[in-house]
DRENPA-3360 file (N, C-alpha, C; in nm, 2 decimals, always signed):
BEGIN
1 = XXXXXXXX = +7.62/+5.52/+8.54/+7.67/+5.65/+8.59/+7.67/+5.65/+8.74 ~ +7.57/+5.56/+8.81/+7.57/+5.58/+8.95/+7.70/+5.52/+9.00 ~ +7.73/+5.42/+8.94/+7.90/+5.33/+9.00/+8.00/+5.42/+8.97 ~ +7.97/+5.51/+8.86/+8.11/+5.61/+8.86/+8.12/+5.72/+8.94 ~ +8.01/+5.72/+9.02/+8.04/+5.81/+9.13/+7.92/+5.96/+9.11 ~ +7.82/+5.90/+9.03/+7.74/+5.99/+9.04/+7.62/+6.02/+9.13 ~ +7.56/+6.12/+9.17/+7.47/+6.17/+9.28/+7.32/+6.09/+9.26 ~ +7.31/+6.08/+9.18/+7.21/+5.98/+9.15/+7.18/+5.83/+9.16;
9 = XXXXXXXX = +7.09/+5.83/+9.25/+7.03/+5.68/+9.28/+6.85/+5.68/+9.31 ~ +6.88/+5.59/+9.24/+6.68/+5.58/+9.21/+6.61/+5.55/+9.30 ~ +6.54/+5.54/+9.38/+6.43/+5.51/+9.50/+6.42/+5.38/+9.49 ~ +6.44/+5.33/+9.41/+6.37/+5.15/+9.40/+6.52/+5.09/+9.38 ~ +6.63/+5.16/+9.42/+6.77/+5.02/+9.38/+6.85/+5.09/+9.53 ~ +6.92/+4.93/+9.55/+6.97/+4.99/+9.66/+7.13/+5.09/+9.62 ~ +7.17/+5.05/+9.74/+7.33/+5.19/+9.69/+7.43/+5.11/+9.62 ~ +7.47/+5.19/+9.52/+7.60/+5.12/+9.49/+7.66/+5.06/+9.52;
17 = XXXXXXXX = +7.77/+4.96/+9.43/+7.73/+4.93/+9.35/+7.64/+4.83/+9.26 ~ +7.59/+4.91/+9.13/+7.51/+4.85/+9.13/+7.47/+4.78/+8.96 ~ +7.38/+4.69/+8.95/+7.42/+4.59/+8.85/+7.28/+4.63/+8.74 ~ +7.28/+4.55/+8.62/+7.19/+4.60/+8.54/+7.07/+4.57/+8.58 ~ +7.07/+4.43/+8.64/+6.93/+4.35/+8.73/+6.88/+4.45/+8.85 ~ +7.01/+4.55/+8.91/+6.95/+4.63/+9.00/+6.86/+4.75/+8.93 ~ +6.89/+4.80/+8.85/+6.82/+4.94/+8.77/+6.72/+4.84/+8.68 ~ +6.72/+4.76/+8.67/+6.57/+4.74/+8.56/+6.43/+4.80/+8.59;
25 = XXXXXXXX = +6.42/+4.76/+8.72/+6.31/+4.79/+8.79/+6.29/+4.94/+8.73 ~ +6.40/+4.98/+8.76/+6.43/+5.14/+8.74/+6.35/+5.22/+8.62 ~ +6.43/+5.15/+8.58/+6.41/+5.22/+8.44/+6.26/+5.15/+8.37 ~ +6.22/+5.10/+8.41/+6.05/+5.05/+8.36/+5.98/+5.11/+8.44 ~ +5.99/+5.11/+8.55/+5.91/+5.22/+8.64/+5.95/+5.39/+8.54 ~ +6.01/+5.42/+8.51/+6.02/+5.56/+8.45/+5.97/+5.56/+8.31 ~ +6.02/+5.46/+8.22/+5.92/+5.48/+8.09/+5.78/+5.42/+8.12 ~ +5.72/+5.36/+8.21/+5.62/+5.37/+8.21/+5.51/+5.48/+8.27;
33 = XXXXXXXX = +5.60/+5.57/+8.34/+5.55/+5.70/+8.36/+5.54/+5.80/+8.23 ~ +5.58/+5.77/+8.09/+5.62/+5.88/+8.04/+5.48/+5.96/+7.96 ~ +5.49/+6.04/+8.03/+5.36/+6.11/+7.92/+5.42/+6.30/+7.88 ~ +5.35/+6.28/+7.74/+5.39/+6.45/+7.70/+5.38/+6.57/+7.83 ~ +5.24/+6.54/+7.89/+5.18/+6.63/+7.94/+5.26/+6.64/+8.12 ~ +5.29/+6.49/+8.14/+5.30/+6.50/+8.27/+5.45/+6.44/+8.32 ~ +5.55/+6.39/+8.20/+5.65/+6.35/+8.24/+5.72/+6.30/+8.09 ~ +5.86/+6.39/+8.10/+5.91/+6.40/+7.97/+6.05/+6.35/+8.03;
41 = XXXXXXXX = +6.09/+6.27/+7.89/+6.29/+6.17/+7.96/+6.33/+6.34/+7.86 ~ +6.45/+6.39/+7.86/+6.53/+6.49/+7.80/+6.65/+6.48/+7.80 ~ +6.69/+6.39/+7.68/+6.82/+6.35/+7.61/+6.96/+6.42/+7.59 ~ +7.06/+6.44/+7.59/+7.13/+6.44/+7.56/+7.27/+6.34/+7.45 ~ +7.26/+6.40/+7.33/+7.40/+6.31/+7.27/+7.54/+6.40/+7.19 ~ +7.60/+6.33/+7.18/+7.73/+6.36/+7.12/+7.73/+6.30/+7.00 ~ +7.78/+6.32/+6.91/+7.78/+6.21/+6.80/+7.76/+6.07/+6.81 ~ +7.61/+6.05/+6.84/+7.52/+6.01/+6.88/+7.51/+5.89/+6.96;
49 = XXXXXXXX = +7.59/+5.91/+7.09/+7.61/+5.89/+7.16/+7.60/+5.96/+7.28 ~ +7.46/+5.90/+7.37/+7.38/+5.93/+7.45/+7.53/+5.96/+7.59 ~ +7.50/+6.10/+7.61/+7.56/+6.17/+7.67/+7.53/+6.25/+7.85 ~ +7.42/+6.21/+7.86/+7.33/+6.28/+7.91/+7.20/+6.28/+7.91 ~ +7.10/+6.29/+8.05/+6.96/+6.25/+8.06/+6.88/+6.33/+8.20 ~ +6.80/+6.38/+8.15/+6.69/+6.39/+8.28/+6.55/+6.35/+8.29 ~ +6.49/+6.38/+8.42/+6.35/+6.37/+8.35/+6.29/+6.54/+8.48 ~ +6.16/+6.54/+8.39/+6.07/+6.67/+8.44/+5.97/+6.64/+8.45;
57 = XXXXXXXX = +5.89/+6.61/+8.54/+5.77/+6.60/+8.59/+5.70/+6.68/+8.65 ~ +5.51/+6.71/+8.61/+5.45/+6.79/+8.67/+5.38/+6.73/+8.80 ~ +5.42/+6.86/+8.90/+5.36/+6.79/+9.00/+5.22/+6.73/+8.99 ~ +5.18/+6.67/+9.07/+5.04/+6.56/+9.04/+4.92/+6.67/+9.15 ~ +4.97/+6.73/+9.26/+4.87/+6.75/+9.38/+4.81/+6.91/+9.27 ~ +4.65/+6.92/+9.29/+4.60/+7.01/+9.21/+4.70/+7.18/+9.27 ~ +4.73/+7.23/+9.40/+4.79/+7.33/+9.46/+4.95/+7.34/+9.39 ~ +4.97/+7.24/+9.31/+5.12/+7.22/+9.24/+5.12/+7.19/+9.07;
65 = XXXXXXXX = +5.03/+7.21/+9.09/+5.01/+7.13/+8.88/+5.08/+7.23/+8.80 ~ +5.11/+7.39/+8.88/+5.19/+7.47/+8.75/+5.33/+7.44/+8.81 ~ +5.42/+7.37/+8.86/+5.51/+7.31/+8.94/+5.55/+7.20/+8.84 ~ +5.70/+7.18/+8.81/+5.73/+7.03/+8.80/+5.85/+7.02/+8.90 ~ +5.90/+6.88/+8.86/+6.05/+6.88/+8.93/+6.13/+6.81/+8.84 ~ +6.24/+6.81/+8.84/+6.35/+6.78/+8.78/+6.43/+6.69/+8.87 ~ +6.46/+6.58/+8.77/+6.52/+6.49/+8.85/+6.61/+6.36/+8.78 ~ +6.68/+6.25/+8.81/+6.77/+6.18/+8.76/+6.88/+6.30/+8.64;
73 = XXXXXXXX = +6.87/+6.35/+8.72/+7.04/+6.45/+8.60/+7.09/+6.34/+8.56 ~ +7.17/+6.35/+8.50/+7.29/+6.23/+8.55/+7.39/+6.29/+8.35 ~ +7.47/+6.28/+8.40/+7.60/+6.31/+8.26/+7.70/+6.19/+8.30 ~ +7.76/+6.17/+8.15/+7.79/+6.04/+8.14/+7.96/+6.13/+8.17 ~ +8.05/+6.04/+8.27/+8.18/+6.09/+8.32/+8.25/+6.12/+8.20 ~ +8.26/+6.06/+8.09/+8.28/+6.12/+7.91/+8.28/+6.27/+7.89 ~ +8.12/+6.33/+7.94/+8.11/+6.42/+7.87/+8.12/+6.57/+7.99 ~ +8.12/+6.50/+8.11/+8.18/+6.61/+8.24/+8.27/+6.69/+8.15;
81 = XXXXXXXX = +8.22/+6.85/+8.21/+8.22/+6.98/+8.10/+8.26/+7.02/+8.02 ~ +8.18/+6.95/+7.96/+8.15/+6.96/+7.82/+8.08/+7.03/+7.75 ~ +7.97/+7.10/+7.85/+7.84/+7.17/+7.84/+7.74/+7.10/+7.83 ~ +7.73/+6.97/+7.81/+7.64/+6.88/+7.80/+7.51/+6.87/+7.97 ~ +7.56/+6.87/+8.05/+7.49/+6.93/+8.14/+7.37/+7.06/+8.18 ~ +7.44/+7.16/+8.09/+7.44/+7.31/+8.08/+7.29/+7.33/+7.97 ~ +7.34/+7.24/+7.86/+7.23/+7.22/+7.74/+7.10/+7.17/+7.78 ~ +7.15/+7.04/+7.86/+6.98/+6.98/+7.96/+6.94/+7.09/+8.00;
89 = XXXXXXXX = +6.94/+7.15/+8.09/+6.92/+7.28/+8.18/+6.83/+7.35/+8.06 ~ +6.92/+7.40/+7.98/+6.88/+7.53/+7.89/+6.73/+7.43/+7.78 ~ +6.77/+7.28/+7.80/+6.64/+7.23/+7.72/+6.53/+7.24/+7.82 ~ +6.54/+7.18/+7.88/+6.45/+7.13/+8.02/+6.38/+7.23/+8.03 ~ +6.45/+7.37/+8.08/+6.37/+7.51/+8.07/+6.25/+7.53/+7.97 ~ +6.27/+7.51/+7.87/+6.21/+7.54/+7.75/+6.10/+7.44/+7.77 ~ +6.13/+7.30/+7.75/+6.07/+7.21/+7.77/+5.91/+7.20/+7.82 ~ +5.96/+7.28/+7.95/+5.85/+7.27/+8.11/+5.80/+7.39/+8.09;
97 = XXXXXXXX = +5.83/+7.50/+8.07/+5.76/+7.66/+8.02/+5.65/+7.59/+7.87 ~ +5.74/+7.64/+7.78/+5.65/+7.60/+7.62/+5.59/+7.48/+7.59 ~ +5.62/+7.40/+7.65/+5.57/+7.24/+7.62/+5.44/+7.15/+7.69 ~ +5.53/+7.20/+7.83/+5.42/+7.17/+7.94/+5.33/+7.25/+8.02 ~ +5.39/+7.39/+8.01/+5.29/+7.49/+8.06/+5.36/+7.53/+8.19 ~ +5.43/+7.45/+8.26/+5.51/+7.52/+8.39/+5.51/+7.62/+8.39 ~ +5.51/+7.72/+8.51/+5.55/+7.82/+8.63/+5.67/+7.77/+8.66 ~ +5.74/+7.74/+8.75/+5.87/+7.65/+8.83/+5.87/+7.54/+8.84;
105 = XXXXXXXX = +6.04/+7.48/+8.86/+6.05/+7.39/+8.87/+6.15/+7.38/+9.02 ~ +6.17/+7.26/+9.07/+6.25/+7.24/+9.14/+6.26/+7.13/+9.15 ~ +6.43/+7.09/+9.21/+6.49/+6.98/+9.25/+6.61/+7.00/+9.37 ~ +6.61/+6.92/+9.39/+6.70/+6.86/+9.50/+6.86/+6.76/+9.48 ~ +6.95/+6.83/+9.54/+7.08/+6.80/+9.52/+7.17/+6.77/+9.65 ~ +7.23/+6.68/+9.68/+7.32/+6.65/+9.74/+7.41/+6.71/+9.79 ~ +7.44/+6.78/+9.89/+7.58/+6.83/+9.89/+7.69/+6.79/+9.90 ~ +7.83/+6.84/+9.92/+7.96/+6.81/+9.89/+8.02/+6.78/+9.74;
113 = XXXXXXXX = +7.90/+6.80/+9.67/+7.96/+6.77/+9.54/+7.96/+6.92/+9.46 ~ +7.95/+6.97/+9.50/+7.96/+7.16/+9.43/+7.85/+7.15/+9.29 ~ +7.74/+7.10/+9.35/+7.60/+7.05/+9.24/+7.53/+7.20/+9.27 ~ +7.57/+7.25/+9.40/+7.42/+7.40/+9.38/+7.51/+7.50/+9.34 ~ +7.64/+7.47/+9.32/+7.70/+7.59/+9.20/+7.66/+7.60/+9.05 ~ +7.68/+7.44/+9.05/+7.64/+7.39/+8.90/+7.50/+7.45/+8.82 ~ +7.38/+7.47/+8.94/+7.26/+7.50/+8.92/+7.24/+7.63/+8.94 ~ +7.33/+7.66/+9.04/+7.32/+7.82/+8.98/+7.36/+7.95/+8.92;
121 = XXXXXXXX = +7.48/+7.90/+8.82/+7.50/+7.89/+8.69/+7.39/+7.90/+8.61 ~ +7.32/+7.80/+8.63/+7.21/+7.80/+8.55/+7.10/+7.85/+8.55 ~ +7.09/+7.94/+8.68/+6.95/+8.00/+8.71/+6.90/+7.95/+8.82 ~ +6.91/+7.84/+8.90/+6.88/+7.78/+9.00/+6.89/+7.87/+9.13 ~ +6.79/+7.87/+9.18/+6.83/+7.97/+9.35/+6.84/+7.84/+9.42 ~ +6.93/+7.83/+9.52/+6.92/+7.72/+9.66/+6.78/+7.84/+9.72 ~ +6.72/+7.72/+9.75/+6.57/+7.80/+9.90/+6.59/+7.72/+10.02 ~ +6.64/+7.64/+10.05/+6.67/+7.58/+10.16/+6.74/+7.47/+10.17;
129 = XXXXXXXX = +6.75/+7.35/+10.32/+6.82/+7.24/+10.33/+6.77/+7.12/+10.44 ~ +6.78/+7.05/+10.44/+6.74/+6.92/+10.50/+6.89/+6.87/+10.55 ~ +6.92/+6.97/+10.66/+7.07/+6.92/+10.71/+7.03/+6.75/+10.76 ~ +7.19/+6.70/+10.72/+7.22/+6.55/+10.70/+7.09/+6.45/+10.68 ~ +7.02/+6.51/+10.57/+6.92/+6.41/+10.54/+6.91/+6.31/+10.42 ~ +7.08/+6.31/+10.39/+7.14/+6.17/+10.33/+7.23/+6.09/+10.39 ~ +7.24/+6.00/+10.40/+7.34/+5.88/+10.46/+7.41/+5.83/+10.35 ~ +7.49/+5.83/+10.28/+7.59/+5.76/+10.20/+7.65/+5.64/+10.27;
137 = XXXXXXXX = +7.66/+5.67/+10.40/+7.74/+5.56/+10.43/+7.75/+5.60/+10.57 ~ +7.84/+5.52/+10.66/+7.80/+5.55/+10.86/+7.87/+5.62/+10.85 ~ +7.83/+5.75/+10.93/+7.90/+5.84/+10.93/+7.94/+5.94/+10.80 ~ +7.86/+5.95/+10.69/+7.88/+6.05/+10.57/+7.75/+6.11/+10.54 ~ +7.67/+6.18/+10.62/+7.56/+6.22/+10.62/+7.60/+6.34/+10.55 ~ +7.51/+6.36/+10.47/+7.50/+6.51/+10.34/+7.33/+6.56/+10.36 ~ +7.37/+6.73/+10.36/+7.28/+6.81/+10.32/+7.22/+6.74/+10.23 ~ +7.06/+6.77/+10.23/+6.99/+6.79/+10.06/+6.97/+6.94/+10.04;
145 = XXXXXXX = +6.99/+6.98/+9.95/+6.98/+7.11/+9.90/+6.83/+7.16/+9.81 ~ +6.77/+7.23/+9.86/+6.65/+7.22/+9.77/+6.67/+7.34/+9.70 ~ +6.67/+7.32/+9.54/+6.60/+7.49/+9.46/+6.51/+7.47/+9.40 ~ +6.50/+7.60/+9.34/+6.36/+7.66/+9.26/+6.43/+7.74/+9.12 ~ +6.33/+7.74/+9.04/+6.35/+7.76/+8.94/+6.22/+7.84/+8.84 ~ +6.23/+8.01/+8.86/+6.09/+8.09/+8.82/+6.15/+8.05/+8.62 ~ +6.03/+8.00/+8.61/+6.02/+7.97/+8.42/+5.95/+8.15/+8.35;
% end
């Protein structure tokens, strides 16, 4: 999803594009995070065909533990709106309130890609920004967009 032009890229792989040898790391670092209590993957399929994915994590510092964040969105270019996006959101919510016990959540979004409309649609407030505190490339510096989300 990252080579098709999605906002997502993992901390541990460099930038696009990028190969399956690059995300391994990736993705073993995240299932080995996974616990009920402190970090849940939140699926998405289509006839059953994996459509869609995030993950939700509680923050770790004791001043944030009713806090999670939300992070690797990512929708497979297939299912772009489709509602498959919209469903994460409306699971995720549930998820982090009933499941894990959350207060709020928040994440962080890229701009130029019309992603803090997307989120708030969904309930998402923008609270602030980290003007050009992404580099895409020399000279393509983007906002980060930070929101919040009262559960």
């Amino acid at each position: 999803m990252v080579n098709a032009g999605g906002a997502v890229i993992p901390a541990d792989c460099p930038l696009p594009p990028l190969t399956s040898a690059h995300t391994a790391a990736a993705v073993d670092r995240i299932a080995g995070e996974l616990a009920p209590e402190h970090c849940r993957l939140v699926v998405a399929t289509v006839e059953g065909t994996l459509a869609g994915w995030l993950l939700v994590r509680r923050e770790a510092h004791p001043l944030e533990a009713h806090c999670g964040t939300v992070n690797h969105v990512q929708t497979d270019m297939r299912f772009r709106g489709s509602g498959v996006g919209a469903a994460l959101m409306c699971r995720v919510r549930r998820i982090a309130r009933e499941e894990m016990g959350l207060e709020r959540l928040k994440l962080t979004v890229r701009s130029g890609l019309g992603l803090e409309v997307f989120y708030g649609k969904a309930g998402w407030t923008e609270v602030g920004r980290w003007p050009g505190a992404l580099r895409l490339a020399p000279g393509d510096d983007r906002d980060e967009i930070l929101m919040s989300l009262a559960l």
